[in-house]
DSSP file (Angstrom, degrees, kcal/mol; ACC not computed):
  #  RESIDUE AA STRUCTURE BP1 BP2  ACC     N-H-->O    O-->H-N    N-H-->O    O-->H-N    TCO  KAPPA ALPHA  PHI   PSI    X-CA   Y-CA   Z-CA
    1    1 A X              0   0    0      0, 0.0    67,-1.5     0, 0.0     2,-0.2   0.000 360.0 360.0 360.0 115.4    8.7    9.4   -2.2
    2    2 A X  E     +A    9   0A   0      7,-1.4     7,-0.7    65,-0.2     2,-0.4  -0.575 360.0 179.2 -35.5 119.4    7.0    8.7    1.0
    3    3 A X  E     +A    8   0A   0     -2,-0.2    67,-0.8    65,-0.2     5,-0.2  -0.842  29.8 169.6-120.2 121.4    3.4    7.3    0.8
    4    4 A X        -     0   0    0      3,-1.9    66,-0.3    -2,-0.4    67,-0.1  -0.186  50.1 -77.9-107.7-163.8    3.3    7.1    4.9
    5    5 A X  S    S+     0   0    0      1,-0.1     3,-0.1    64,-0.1    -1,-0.0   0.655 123.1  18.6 -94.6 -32.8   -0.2    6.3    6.8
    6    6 A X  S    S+     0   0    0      1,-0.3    21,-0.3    20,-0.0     2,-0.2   0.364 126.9  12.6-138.9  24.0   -1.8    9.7    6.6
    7    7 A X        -     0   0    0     19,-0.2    -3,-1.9    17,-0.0     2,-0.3  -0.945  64.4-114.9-171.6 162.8    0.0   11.7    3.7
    8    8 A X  E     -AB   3  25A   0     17,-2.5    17,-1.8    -5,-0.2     2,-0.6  -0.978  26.3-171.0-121.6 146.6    2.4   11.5    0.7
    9    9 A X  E     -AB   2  24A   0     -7,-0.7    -7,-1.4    -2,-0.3     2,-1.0  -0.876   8.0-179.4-128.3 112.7    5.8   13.2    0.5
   10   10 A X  E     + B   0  23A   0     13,-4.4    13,-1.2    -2,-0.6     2,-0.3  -0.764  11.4 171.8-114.1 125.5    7.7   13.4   -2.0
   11   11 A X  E     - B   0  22A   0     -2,-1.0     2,-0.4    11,-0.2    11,-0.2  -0.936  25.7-135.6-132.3 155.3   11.6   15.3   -1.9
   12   12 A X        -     0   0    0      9,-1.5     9,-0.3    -2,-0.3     2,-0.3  -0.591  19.1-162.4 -97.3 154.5   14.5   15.8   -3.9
   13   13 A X        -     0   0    0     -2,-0.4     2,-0.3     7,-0.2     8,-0.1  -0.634   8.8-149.6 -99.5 157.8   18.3   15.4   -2.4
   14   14 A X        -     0   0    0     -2,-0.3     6,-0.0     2,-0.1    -2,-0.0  -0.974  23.5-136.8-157.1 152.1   21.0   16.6   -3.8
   15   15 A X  S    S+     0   0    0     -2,-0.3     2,-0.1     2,-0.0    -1,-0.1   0.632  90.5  62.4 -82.7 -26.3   24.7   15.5   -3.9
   16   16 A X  S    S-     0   0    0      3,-0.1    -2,-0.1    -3,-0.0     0, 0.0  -0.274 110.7 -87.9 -93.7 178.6   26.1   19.7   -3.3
   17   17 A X  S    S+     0   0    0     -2,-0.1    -2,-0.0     0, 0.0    -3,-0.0   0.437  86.3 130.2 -93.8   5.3   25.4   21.8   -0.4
   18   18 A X        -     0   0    0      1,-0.1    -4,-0.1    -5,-0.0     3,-0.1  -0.166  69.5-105.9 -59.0 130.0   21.7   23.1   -2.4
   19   19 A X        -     0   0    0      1,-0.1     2,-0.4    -6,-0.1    -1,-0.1  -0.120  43.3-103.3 -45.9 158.3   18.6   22.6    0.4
   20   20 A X        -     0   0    0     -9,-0.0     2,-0.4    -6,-0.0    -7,-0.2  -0.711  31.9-120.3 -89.7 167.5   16.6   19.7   -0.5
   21   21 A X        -     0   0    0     -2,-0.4    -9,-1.5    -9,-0.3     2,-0.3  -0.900  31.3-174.2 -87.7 100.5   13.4   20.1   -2.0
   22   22 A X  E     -B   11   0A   0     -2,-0.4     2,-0.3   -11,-0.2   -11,-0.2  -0.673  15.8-177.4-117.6 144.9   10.1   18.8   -0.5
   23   23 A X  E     -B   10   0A   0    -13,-1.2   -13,-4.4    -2,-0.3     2,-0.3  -0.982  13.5-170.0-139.0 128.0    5.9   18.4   -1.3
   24   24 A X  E     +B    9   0A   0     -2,-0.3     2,-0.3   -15,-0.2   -15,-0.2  -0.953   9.7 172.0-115.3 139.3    3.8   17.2    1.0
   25   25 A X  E     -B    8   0A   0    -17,-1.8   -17,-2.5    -2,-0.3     2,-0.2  -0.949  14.6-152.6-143.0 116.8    0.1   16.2    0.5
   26   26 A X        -     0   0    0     -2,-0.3     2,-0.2   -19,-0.3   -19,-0.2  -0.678  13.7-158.9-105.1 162.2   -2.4   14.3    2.8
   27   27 A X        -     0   0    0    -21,-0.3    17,-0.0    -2,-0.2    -2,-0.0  -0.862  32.6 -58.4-134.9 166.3   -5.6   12.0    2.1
   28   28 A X        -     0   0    0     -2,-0.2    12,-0.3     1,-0.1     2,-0.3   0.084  34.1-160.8 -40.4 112.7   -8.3   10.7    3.1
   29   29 A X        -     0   0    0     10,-0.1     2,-0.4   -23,-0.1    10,-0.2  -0.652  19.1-164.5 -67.3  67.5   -8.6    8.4    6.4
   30   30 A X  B     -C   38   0B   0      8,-0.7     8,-4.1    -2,-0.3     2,-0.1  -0.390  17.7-172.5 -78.0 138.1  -11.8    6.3    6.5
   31   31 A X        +     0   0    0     -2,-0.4     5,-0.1     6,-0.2    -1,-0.1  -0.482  14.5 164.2-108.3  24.9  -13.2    4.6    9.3
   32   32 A X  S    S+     0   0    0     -2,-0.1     2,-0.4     3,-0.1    -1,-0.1   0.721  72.2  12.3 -55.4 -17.8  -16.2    2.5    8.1
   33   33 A X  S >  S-     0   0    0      3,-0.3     3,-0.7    -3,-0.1     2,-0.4  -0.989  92.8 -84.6-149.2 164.9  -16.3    0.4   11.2
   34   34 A X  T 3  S+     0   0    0     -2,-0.4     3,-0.1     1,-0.2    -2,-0.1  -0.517 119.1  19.6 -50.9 102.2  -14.8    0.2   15.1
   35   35 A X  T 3  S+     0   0    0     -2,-0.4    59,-4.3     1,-0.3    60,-0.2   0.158 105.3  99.6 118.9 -54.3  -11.2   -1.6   14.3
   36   36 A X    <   -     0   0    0     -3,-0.7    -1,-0.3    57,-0.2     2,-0.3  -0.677  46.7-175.3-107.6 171.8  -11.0   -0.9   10.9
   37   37 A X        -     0   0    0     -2,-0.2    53,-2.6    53,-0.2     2,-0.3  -0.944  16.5-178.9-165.7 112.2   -8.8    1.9    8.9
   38   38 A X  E     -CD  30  89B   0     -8,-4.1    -8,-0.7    -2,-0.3     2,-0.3  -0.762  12.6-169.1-109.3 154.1   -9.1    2.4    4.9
   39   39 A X  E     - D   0  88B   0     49,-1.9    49,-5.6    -2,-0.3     2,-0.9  -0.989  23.5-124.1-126.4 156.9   -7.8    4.4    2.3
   40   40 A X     >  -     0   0    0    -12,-0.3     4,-2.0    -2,-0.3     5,-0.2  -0.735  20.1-152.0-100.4 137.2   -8.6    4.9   -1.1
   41   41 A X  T  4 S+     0   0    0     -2,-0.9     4,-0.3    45,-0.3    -1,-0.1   0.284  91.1  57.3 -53.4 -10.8   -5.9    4.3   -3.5
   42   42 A X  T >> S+     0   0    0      2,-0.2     4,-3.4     3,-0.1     3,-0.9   0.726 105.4  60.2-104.5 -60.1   -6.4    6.1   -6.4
   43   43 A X  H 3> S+     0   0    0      1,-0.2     4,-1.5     2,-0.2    -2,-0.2   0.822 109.1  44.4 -60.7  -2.0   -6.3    9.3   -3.7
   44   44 A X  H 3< S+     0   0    0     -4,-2.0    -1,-0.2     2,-0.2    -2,-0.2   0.903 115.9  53.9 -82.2 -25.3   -2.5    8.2   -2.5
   45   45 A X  H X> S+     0   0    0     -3,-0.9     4,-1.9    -4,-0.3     3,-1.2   0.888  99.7  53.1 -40.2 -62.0   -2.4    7.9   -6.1
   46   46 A X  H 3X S+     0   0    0     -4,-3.4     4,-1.4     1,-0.3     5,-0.3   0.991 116.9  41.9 -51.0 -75.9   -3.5   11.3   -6.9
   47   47 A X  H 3< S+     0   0    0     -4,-1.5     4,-0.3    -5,-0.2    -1,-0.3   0.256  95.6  72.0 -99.3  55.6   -0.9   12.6   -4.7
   48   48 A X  H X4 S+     0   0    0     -3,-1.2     3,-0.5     2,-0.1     4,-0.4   0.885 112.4  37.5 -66.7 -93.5    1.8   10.4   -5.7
   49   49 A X  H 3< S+     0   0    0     -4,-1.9     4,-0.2     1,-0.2    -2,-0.2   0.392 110.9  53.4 -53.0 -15.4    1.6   12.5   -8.6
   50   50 A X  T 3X S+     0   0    0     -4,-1.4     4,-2.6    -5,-0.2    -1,-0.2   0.896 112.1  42.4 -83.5 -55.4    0.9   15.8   -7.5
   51   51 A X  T <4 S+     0   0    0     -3,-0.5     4,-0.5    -4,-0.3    -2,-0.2   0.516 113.5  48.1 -84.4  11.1    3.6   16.1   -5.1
   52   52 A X  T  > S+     0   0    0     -4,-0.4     4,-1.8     2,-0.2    -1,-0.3   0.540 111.3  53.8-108.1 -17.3    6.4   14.5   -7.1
   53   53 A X  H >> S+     0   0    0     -5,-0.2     4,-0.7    -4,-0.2     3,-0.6   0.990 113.3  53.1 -72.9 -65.8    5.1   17.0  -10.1
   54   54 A X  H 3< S+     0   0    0     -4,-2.6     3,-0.2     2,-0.3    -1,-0.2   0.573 110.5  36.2  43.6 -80.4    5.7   19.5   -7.2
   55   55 A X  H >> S+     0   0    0     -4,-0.5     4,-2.0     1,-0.2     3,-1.7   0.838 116.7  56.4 -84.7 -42.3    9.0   18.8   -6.3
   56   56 A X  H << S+     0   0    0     -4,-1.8    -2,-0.3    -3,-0.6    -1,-0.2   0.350 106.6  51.7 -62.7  -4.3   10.2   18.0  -10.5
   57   57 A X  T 3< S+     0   0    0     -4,-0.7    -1,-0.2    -3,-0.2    -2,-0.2   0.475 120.6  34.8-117.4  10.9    9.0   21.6  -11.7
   58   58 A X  T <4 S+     0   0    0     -3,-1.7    -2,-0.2    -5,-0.2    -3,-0.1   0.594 135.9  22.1-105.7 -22.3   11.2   23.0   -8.8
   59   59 A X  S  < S-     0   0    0     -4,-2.0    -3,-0.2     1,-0.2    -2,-0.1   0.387 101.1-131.3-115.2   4.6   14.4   20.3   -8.9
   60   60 A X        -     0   0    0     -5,-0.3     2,-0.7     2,-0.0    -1,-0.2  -0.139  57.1 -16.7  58.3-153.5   13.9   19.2  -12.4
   61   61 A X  S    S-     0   0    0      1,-0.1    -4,-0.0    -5,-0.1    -5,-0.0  -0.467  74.6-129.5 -74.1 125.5   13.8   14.7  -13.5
   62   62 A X        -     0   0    0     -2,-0.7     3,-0.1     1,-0.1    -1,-0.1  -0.055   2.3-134.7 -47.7 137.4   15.3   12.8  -10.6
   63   63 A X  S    S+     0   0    0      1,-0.3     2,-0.2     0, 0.0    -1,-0.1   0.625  86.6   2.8 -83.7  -6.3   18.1   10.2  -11.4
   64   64 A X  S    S-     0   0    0      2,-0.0     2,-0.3     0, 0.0    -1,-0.3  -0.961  73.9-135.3-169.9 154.4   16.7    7.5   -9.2
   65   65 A X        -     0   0    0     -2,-0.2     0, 0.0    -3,-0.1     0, 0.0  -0.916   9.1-149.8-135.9 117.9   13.4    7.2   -7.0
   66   66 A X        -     0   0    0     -2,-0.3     2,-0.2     1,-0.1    -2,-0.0  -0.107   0.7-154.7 -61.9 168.4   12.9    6.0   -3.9
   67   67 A X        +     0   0    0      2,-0.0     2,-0.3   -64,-0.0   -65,-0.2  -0.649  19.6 165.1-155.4 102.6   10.0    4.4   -2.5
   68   68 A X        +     0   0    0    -67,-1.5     2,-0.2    -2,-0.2   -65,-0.2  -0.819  25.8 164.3-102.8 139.6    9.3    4.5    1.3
   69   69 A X        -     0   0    0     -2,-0.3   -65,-0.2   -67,-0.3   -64,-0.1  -0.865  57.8 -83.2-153.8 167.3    5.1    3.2    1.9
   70   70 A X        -     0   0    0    -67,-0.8     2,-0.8   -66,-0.3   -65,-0.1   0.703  56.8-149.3 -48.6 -49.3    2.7    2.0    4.8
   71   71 A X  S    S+     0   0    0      2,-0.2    78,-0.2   -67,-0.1    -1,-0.2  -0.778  77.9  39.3  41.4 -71.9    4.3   -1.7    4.1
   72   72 A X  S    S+     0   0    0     -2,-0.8     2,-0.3    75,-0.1    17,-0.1   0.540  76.7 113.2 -92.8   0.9    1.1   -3.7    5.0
   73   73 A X        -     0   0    0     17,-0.1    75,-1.8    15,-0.1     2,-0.2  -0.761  59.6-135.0 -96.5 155.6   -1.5   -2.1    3.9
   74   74 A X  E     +EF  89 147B   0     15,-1.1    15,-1.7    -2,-0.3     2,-0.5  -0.814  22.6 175.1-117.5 112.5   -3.5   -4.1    1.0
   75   75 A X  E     - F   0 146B   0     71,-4.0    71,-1.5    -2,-0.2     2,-0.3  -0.998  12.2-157.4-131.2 145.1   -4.9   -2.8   -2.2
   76   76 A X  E     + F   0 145B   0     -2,-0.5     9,-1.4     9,-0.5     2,-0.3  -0.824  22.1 154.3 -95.6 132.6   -6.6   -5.0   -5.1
   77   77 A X  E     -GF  84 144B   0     67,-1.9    67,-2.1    -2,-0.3     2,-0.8  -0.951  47.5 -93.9-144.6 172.5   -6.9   -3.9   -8.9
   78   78 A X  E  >  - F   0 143B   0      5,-1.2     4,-6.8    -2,-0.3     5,-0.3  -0.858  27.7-144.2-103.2 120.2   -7.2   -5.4  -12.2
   79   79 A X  T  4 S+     0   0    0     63,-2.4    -1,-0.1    -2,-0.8    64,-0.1   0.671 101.1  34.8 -56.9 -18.7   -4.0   -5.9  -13.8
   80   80 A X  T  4 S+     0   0    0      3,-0.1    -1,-0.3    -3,-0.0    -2,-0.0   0.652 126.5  37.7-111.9 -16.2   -5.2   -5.3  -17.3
   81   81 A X  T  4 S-     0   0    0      2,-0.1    -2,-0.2    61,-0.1     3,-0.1   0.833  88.2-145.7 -93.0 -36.0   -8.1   -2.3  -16.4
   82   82 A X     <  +     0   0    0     -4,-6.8     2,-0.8     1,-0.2    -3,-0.1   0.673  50.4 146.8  80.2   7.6   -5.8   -1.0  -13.9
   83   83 A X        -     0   0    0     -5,-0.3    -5,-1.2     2,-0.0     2,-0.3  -0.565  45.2-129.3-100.8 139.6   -9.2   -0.4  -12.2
   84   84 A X  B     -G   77   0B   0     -2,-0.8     2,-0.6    -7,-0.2    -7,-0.3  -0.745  12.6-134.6 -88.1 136.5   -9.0   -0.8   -7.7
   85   85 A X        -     0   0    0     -9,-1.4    -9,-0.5    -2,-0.3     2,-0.1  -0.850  60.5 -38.9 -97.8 107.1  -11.3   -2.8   -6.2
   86   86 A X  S    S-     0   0    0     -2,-0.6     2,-0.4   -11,-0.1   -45,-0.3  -0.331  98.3 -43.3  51.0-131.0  -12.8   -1.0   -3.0
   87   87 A X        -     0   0    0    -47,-0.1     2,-0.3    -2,-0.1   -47,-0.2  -0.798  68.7-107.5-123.7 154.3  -10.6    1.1   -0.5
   88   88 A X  E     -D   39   0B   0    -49,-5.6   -49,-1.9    -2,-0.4     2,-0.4  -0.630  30.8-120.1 -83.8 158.2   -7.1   -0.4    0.4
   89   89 A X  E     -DE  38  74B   0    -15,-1.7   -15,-1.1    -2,-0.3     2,-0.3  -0.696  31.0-138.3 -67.3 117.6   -6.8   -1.7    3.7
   90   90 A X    >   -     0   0    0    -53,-2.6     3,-1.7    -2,-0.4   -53,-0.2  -0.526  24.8 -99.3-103.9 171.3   -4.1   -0.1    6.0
   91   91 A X  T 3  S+     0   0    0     -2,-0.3    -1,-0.1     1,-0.3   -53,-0.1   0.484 114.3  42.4 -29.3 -43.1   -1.9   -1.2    8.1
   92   92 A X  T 3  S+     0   0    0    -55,-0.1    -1,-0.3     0, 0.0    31,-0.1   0.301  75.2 122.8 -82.5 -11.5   -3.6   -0.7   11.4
   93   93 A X    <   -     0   0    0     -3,-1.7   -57,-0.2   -56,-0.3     3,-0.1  -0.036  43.1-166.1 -78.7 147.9   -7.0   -1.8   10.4
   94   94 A X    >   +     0   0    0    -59,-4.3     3,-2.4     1,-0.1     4,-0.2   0.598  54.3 116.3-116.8  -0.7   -8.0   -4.7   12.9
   95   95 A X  T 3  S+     0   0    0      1,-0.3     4,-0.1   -60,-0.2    -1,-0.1   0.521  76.7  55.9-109.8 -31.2  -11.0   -6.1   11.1
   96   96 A X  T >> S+     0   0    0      1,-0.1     3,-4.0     2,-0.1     4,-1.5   0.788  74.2 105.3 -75.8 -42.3   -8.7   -9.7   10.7
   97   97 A X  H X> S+     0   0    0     -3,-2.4     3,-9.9     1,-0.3     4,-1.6   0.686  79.4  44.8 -35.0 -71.3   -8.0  -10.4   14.4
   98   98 A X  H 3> S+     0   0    0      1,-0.3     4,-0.9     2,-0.2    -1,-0.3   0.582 107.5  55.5 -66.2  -1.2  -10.3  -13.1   14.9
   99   99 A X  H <> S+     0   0    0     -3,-4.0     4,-1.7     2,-0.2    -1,-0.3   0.610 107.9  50.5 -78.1 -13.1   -9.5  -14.9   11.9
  100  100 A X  H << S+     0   0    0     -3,-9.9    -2,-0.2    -4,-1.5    -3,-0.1   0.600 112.3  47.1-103.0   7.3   -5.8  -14.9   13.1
  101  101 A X  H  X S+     0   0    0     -4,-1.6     4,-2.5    -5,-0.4     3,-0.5   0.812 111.9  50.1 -86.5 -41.0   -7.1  -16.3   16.5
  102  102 A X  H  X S+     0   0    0     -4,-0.9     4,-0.7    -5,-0.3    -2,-0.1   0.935 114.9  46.2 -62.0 -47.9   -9.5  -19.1   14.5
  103  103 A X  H  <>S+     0   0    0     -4,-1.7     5,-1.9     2,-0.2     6,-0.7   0.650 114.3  47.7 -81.4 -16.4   -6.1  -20.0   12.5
  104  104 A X  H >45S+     0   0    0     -3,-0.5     3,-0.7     4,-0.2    -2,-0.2   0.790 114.7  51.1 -82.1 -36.8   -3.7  -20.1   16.1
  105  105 A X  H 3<5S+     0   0    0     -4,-2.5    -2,-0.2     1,-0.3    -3,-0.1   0.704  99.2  57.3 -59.1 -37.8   -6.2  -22.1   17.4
  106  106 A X  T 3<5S-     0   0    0     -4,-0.7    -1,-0.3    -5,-0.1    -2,-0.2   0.143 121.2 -99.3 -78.5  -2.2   -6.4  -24.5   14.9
  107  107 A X  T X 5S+     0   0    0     -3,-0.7     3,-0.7    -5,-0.1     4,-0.3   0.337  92.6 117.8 105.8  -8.3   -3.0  -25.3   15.2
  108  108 A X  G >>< +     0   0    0     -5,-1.9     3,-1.2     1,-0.3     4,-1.1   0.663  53.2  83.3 -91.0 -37.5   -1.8  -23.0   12.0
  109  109 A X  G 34 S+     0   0    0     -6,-0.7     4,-0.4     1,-0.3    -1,-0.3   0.518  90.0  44.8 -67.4 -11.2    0.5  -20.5   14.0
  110  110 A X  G <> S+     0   0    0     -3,-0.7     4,-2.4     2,-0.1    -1,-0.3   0.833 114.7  52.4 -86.5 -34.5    3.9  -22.6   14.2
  111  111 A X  H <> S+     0   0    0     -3,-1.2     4,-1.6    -4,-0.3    -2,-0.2   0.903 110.0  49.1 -59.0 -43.0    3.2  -23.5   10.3
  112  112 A X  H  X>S+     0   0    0     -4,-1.1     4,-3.4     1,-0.3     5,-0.9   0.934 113.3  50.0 -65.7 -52.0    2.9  -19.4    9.7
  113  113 A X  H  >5S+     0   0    0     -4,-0.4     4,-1.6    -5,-0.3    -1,-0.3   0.919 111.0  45.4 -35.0 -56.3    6.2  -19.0   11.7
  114  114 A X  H  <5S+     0   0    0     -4,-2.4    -2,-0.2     2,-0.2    -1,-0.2   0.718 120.1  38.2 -95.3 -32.4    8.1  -21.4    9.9
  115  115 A X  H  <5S+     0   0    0     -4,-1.6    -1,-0.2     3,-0.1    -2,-0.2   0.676 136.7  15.1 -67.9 -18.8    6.9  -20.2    6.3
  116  116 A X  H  <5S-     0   0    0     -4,-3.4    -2,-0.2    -5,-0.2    -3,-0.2   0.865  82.9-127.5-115.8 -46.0    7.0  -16.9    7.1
  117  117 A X  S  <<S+     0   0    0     -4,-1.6     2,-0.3    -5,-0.9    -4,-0.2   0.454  77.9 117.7  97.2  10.1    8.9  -15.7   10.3
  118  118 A X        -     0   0    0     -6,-0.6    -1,-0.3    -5,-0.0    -2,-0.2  -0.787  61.5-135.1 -97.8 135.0    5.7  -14.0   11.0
  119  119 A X        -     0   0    0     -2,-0.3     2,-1.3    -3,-0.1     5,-0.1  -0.582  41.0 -90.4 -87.0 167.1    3.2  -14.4   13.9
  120  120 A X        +     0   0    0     -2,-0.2     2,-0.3   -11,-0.1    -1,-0.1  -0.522  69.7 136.4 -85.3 108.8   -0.2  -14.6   13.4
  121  121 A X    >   -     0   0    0     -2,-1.3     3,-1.2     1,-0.1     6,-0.2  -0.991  64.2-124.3-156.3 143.7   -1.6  -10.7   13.6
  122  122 A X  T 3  S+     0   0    0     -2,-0.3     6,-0.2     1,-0.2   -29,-0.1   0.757 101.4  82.5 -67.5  -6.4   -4.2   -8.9   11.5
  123  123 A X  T 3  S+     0   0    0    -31,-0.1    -1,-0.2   -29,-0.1   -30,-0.1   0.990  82.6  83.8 -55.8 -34.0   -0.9   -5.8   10.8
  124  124 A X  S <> S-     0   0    0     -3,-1.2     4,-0.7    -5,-0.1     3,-0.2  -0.180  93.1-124.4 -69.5 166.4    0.3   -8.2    8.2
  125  125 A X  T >4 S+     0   0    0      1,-0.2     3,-1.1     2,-0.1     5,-0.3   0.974  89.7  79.7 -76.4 -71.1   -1.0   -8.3    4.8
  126  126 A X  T >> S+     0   0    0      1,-0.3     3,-3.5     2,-0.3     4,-0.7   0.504  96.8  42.1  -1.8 -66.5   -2.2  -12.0    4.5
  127  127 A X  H >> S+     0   0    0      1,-0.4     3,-4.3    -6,-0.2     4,-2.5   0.992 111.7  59.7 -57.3 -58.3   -5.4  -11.8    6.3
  128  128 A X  H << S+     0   0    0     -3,-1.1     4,-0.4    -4,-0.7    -1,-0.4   0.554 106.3  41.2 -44.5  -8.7   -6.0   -8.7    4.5
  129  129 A X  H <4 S+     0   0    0     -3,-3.5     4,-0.4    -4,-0.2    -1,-0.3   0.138 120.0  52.1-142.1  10.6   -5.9  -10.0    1.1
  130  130 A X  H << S+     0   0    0     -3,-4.3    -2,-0.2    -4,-0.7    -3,-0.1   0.611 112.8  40.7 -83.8 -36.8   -7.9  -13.0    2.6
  131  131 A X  S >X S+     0   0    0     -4,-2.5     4,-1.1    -5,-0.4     3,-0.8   0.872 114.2  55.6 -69.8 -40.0  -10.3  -11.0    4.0
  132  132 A X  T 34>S+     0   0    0     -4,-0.4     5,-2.2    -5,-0.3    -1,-0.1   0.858 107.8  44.2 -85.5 -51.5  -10.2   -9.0    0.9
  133  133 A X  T 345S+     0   0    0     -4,-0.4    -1,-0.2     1,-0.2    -2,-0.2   0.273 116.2  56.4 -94.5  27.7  -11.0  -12.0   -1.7
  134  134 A X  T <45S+     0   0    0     -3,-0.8     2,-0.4     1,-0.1    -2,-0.2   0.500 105.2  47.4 -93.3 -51.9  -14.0  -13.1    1.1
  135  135 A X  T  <5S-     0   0    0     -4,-1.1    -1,-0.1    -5,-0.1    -4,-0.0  -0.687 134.4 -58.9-116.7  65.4  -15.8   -9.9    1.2
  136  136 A X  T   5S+     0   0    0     -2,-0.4     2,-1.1     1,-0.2    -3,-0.1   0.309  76.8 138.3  89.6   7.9  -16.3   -9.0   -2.8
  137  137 A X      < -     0   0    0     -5,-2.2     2,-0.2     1,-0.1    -1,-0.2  -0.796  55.1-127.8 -86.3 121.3  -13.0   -8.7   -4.7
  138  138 A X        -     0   0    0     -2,-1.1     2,-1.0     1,-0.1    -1,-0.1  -0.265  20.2-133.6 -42.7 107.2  -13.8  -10.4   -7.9
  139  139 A X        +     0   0    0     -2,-0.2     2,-0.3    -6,-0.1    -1,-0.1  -0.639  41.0 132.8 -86.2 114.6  -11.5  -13.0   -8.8
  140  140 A X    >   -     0   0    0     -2,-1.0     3,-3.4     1,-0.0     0, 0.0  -0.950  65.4 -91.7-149.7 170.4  -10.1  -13.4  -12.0
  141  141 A X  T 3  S+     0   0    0      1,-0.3   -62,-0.1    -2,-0.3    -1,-0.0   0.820 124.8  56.1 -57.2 -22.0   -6.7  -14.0  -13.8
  142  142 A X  T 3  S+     0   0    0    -64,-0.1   -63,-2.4   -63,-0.1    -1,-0.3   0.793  84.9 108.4 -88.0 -22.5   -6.4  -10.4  -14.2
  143  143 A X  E <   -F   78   0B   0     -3,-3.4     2,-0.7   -65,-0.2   -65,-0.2  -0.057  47.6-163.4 -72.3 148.0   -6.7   -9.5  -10.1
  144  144 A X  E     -F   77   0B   0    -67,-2.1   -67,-1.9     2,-0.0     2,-0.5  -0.948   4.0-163.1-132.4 116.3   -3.6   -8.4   -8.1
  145  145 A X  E     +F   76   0B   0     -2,-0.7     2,-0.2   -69,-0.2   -69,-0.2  -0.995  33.0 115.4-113.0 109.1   -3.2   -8.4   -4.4
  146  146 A X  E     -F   75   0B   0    -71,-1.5   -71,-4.0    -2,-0.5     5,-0.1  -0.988  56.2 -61.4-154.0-160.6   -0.7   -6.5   -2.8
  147  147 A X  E  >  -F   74   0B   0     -2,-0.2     4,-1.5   -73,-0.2   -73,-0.2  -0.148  50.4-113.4 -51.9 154.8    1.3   -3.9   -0.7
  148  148 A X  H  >>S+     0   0    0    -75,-1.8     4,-0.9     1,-0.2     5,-0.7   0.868 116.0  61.6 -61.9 -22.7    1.0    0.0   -1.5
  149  149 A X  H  >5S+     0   0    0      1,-0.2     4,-5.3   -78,-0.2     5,-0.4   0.904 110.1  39.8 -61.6 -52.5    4.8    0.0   -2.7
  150  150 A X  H  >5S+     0   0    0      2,-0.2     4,-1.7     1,-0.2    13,-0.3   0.839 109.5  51.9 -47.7 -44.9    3.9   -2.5   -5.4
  151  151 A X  H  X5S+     0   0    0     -4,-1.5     4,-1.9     2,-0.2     3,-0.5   0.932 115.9  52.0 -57.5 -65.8    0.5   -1.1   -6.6
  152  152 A X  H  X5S+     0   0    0     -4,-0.9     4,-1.7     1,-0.3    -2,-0.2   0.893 117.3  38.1 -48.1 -52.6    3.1    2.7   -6.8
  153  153 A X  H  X<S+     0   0    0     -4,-5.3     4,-0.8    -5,-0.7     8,-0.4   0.882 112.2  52.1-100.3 -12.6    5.6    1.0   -8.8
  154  154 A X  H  <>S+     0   0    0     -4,-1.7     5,-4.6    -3,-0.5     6,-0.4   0.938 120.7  37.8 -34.2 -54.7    3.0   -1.0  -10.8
  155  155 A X  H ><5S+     0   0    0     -4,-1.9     3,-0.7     1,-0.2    -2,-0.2   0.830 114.1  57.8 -82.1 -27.1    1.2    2.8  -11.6
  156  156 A X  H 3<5S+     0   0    0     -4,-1.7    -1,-0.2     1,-0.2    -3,-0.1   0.592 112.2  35.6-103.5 -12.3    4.6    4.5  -11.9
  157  157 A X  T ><5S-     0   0    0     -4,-0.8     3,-2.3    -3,-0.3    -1,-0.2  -0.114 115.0-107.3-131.4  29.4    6.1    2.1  -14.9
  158  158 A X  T < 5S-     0   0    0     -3,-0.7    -3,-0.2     1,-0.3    -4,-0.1   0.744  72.8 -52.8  79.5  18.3    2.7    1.8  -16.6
  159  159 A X  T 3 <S+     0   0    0     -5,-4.6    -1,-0.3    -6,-0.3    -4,-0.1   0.101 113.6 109.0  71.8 -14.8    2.2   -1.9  -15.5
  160  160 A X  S <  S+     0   0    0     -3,-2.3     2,-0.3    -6,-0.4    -2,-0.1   0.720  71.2  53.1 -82.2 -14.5    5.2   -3.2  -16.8
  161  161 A X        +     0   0    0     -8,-0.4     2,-0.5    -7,-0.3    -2,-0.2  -0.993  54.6 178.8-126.6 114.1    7.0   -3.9  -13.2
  162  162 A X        +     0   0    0     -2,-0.3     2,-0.3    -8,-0.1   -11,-0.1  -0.943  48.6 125.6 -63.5  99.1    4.6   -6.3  -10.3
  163  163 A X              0   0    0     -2,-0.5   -10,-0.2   -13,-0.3    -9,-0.1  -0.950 360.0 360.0-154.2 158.7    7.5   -6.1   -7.7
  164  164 A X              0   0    0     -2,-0.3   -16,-0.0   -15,-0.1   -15,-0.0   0.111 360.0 360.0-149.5 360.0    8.0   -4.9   -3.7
């Protein structure tokens, strides 16, 4: 399962010479500002589900599932409501640069290197889930910030699994 930048894809493989089997479904880009680039999460959610029901009422249950995603883009829920807090943040979205100039500036950017192996740039999640608990995500013991792969395998084992 794919959930890529402007659609989800989900296909079966097979181990014999049988074609593979594929469903594709796009969502929603939003655009609220010059710079920035949202989705909502529930709709990659929504076809998460659609197009792996898709691909399982032609290939039947899959023995293993992969899970290829945007990587950096940022979504918030409540771990016990399960309920998402505004539109995720993707990957591309620029809406962070000048907080990761304010933090280079300040001297921060060798520290980021050396904990992370990262430079300072708004593609990575960090800012985003700075930006994120800044601008109106409610904080409480129950909130979760992360990547779409986690939030998919969160929704895909009922809660039980927080991992990327």
């Amino acid at each position: 399962m794919d959930a890529g930048t402007t659609g989800v894809r989900c296909r079966a493989v097979f181990q014999d010479d049988r074609p593979s089997i594929a469903s594709y479904q796009e969502f929603t880009q939003y655009f609220p500002e010059p710079g920035w680039v949202e989705h909502d999460a529930e709709e990659i959610w929504r076809a998460v589900v659609d197009t792996f029901n898709d691909v399982v009422n032609q290939a039947g249950l899959p023995r293993a599932i992969g899970i290829t995603n945007q990587r950096e883009t940022v979504v918030a829920w409540n771990r016990r409501t399960g309920e998402v807090h505004g539109r995720a943040i993707v990957w591309q979205d620029r809406r962070t640069a000048q907080h990761c100039q304010d933090l280079d500036h300040a001297g921060h950017l060798a520290t980021v290197r050396a904990l992370t192996g990262l430079v300072l740039d708004p593609y990575f999640s960090g800012t985003k889930m700075s930006w994120m608990l800044q601008h109106g995500v409610p904080r409480s013991p129950d909130l979760a910030l992360a990547t779409i792969d986690t939030w998919l395998l969160w929704k895909l084992t009922d809660g039980a699994v927080f991992a990327t």
